[in-house]
N, C-alpha and C positions, 0 to 999 in steps of 0.2 A: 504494500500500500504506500501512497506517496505521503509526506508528512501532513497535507494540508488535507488526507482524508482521515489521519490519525487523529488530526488536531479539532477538525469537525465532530468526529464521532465522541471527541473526550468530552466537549464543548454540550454536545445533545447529553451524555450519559450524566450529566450535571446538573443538567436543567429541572428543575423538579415541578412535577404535575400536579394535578389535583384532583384526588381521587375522590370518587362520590360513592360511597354505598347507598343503598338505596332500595328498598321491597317497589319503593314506583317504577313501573313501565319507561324506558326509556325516553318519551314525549315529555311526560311530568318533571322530570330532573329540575331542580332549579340552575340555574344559570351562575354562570361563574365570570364575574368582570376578570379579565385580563386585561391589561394595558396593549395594548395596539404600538407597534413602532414604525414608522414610514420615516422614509427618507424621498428627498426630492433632488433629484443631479438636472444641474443646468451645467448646460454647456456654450461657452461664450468661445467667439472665433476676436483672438488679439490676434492684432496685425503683427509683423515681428516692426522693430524697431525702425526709424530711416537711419541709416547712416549719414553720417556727415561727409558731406564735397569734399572738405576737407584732406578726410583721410585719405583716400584714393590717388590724390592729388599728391601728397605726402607720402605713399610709398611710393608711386612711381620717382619725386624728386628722390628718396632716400636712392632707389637701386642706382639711379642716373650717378649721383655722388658718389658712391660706391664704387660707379665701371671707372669714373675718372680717375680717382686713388687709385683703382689698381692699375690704368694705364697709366697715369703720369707716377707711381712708383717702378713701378718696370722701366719705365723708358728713362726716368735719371737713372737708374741702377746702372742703366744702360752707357750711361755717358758718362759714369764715374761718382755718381753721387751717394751717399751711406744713409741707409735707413735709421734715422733717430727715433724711432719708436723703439722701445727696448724689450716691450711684444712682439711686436712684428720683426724685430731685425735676425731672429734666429730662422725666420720664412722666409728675407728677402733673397737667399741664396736659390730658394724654388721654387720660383714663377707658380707652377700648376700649386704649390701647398698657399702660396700668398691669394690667387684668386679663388680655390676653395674654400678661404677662412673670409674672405670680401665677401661671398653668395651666404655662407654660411650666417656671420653675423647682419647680413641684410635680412634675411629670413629669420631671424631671431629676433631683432627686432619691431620686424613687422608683427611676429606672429604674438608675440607682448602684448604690443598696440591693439592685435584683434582679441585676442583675449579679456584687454580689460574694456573694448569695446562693448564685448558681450557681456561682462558681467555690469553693464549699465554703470559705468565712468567712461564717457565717450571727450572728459574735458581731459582727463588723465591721459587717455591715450592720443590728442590732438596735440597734449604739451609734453610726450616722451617722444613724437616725431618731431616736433618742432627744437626741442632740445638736440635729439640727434641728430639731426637734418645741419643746424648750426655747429655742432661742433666738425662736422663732416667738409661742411664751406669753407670752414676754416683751414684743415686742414688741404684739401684740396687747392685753395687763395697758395696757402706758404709749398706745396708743391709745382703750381705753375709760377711762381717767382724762381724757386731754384732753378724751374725748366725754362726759366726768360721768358716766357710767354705773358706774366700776367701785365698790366700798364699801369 
């Protein structure tokens, strides 16, 4: 038997009845109040939530930031310049582990961001992309100066 027919049967064998002895015919019995229980289930259709423009908008800028760092780190690496990140600079020696760890932590932090989107802090998650999105420009700013490109 499965536990929820164990747990039914233990449930009924508890329930106590109430017996009537009686010489009258079963029509004559007096009646017996029992309490009545109903229940009434509505079912309501919530929309899910809208998302914020925002966001969408925010991860696309985050991965764009993202592909930039790992191209403009590869290509100084390329022309002689040392990774000052002291995270990163044991990956800068290989290329495919440095863009592995860019896709990676883009997708970690997007996936945060949705996270606490869904748990309904859509401000939280507007101000953890916009925090990482800025630290990201920044870094990005001081790699196209080393690469002479920025003005």
């Amino acid at each position: 038997m499965t536990r929820l027919s164990v747990l039914c049967l233990a449930l009924l064998a508890g329930v106590p009845t109430a017996a009537v002895a009686s010489d009258q015919p079963p029509d004559d019995r007096p009646s017996i109040d029992r309490p009545v229980l109903t229940a009434t289930v509505v079912y309501e259709s919530v929309p899910p939530p809208v998302r914020p423009l925002a966001l969408p908008v925010l991860y696309a800028a985050s991965a764009a930031l993202q592909a930039y760092d790992g191209y403009s780190t590869l290509t100084g690496l390329r022309s002689g310049a040392v990774e000052r990140n002291p995270l990163m600079s044991p990956m800068a020696e290989h290329p495919t582990l440095l863009l592995a760890t860019k896709v990676a932590t883009t997708a970690a932090t997007i996936g945060l961001a949705e996270q606490m989107w869904r748990d309904h802090h859509p401000g939280r998650a507007i101000a953890l992309m916009i925090v990482s999105n800025g630290l990201m420009a920044a870094v990005d700013w001081h790699n196209s100066r080393v690469l002479g490109t920025a003005r």
